[in-house]
C-alpha positions as CSV (number, residue, x, y, z in Angstrom):
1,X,170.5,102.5,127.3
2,X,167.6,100.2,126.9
3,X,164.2,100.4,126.0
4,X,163.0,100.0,129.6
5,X,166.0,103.1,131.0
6,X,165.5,106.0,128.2
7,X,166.9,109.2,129.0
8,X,164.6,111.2,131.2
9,X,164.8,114.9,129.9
10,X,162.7,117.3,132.3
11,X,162.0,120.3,130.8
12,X,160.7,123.0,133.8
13,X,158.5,125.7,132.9
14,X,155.8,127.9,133.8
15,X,152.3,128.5,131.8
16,X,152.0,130.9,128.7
17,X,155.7,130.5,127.6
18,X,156.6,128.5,124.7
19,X,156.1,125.0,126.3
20,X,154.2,123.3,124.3
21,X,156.2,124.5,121.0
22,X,159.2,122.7,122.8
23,X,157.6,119.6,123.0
24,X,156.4,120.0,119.3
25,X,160.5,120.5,118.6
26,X,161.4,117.5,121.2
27,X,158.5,115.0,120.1
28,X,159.6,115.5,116.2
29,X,162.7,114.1,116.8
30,X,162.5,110.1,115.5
31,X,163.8,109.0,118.8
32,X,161.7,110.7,121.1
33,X,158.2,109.7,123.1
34,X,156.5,113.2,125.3
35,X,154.8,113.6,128.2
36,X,152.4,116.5,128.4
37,X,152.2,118.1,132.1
38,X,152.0,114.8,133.6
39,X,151.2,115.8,137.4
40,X,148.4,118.0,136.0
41,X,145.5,116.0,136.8
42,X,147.0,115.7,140.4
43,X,147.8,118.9,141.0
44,X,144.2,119.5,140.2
45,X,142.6,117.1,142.6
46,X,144.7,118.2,145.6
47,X,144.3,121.3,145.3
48,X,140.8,121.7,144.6
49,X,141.7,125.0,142.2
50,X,139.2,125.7,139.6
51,X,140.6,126.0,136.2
52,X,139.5,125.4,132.6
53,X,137.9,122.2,131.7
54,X,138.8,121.1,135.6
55,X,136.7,117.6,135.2
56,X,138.1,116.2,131.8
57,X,141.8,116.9,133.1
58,X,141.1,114.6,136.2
59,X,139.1,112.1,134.7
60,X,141.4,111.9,131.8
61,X,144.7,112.1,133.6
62,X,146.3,110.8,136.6
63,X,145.6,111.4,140.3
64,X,147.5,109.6,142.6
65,X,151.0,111.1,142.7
66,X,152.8,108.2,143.2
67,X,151.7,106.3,140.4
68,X,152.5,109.2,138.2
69,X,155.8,109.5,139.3
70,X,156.3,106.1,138.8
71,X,155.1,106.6,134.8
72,X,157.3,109.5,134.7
73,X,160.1,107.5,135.7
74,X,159.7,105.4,132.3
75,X,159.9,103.2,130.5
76,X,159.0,105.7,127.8
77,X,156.0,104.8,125.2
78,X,157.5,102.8,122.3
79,X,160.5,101.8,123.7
80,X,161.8,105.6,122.9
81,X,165.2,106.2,123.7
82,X,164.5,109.9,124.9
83,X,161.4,110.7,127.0
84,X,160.4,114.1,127.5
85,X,158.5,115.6,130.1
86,X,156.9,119.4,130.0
87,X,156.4,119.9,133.7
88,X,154.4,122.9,135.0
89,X,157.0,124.1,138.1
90,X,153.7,124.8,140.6
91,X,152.7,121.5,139.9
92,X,155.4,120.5,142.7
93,X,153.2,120.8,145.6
94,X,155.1,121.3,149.0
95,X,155.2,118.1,151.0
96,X,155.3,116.1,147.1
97,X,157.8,113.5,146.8
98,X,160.8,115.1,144.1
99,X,163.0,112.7,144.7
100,X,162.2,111.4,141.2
101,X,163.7,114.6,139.8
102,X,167.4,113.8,140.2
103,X,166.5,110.6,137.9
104,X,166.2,112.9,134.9
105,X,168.3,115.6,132.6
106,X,166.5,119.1,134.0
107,X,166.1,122.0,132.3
108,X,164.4,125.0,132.7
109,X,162.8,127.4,130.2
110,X,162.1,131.1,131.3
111,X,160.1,134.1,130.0
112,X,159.9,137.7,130.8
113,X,157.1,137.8,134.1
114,X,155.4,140.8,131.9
115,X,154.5,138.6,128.7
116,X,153.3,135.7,130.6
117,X,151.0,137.4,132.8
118,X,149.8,139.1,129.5
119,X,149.4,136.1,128.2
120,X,147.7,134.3,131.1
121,X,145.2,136.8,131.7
122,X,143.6,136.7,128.2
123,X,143.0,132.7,128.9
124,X,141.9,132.8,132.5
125,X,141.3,136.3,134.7
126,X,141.9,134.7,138.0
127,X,145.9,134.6,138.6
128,X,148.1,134.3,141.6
129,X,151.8,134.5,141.7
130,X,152.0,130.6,142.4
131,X,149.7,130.2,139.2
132,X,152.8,131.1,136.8
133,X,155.7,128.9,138.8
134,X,158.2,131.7,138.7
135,X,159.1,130.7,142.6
136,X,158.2,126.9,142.4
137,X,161.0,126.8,139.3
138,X,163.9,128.7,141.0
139,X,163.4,126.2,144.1
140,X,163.5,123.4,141.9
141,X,166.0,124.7,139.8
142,X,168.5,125.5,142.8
143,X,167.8,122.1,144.1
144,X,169.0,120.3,140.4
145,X,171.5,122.8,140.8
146,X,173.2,121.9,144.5
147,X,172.5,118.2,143.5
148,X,174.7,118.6,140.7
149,X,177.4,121.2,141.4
150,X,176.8,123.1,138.9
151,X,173.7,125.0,137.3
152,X,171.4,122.9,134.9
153,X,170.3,124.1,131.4
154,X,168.4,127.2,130.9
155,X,166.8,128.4,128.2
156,X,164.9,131.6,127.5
157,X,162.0,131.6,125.3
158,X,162.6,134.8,123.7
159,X,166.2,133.8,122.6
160,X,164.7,130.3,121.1
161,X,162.4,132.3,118.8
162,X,165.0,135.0,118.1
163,X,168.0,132.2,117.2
164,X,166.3,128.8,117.2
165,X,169.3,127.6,114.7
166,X,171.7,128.9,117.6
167,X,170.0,127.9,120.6
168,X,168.1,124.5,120.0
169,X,171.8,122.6,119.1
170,X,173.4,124.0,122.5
171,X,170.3,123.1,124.6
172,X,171.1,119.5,123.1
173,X,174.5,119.8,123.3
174,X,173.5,120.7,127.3
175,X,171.5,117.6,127.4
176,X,174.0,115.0,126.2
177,X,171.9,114.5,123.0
178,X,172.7,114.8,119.4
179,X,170.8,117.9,117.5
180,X,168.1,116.9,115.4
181,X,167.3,119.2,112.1
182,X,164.0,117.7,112.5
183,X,163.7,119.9,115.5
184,X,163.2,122.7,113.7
185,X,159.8,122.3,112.4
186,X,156.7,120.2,112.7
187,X,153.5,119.5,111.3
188,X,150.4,122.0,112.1
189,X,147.5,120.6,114.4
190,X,147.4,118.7,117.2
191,X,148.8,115.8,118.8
192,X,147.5,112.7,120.4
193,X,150.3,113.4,122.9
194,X,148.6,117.0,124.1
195,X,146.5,117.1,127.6
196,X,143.1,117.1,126.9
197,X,143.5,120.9,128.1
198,X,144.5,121.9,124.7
199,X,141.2,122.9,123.5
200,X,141.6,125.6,125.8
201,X,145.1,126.5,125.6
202,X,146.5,125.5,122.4
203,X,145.2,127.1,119.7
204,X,148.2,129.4,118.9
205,X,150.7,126.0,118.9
206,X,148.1,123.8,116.7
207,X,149.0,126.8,113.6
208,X,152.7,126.5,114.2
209,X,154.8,125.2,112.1
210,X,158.3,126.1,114.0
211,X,159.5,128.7,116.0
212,X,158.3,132.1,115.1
213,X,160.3,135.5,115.4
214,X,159.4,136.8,119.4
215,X,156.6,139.6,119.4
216,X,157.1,143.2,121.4
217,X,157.7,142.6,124.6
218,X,155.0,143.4,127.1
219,X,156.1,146.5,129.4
220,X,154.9,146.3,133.1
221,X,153.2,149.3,133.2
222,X,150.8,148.2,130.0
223,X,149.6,145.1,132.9
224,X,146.8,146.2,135.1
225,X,148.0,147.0,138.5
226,X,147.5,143.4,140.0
227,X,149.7,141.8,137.2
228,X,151.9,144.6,137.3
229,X,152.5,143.6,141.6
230,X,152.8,139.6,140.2
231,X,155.0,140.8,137.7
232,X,157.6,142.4,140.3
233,X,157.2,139.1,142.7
234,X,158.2,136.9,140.1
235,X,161.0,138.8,138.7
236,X,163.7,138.0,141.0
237,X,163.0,134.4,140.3
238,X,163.3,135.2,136.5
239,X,166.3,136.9,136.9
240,X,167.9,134.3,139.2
241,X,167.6,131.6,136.3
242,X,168.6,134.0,133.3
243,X,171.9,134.5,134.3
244,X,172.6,131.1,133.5
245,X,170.6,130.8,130.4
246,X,172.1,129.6,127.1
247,X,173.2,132.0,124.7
């Protein structure tokens, strides 16, 4: 492996799970560089969808998808040997280009439908099945899978915060990478690597210090009736993927 071909780790998730704490765990690791949503920005400008601090995330990201698939595709800043990549799964618009994605180490990170859409909701009202990725990631996840022959890593977020010491070293394992005890904690605040979204979204990861013990989980019938109908849609997705996940 040189400089120029470091080891593309993909890591597939939705909004509201615990993302950007992953990349925290990833990006403390001495021989990793991180990429924050990269196809953000393009998503964005497609799409037309109006989401917090819409303006700053195109002008300060990316918008043509092809030259951000050719970033994602390395070489990594500072010659890192591992570049990770927190990807938002509805970012893959249909008719995109994923070809790119069979370059890299997938895996996917799940949460419960019920505590995302709780989560979601207190940080923007307006919320549509596609805005959580629940569908998007099972697609993408059963094409890694058939490219493959065999399912990619999964990971669920509630079993990282119950038994980080347990989970993080067999998601490495998973990846072909040696465990890191520097994984296990990081520094409070915020990173020049975070989207300039962060202002919005990040408040909770800039206090964190490591993973923290899961909170109750949200039942569907504590959502309104709107999440509670996302909730159902995305939980065969959910489901699909956590049968597979590491434990």
């Amino acid at each position: 492996m040189t400089n120029r071909d470091p080891m593309l780790i993909a890591m597939w998730s939705g909004p509201r799970n615990i993302s950007t704490a992953m990349m925290r765990s990833f990006e403390n690791r001495t021989d990793c560089a991180v990429w924050d949503e990269p196809f953000y920005a393009a998503y964005l400008n497609t799409t037309g969808l109006d989401h917090p601090m819409r303006e700053e995330i195109i002008t300060a990201g990316i918008t043509d998808w092809d030259q951000t698939r050719a970033q994602v595709l390395g070489p990594a800043p500072n010659g890192a040997a591992i570049f990770y990549q927190k990807h938002m799964s509805h970012h893959m618009l249909p008719g995109v280009d994923q070809d790119w994605v069979m370059q890299a180490r997938n895996c996917f990170l799940i949460r419960r439908p019920e505590n995302v859409l709780a989560s979601y909701a207190a940080k923007r009202e307006d919320v549509t099945l596609r805005d959580i990725g629940f569908v998007e990631q099972a697609e993408i996840f059963e094409m890694v899978a058939d490219h493959l022959g065999t399912p990619p890593p999964v990971v669920d977020a509630s079993d990282i915060l119950s038994a980080p010491d347990s989970i993080m070293p067999k998601l490495c394992d998973a990846l072909g990478i040696p465990f890191d005890e520097a994984m296990m904690s990081w520094p409070a605040g915020r990173r020049n690597s975070d989207g300039v979204w962060a202002a919005h979204w990040y408040n909770s990861v800039e206090k964190s210090t490591g993973f923290t013990p899961p909170r109750t989980n949200t039942k569907r019938s504590e959502l309104p009736a709107h999440l509670g109908e996302i909730a159902e849609q995305a939980t065969p997705s959910y489901e699909a993927l956590s049968k597979y996940r590491i434990v």
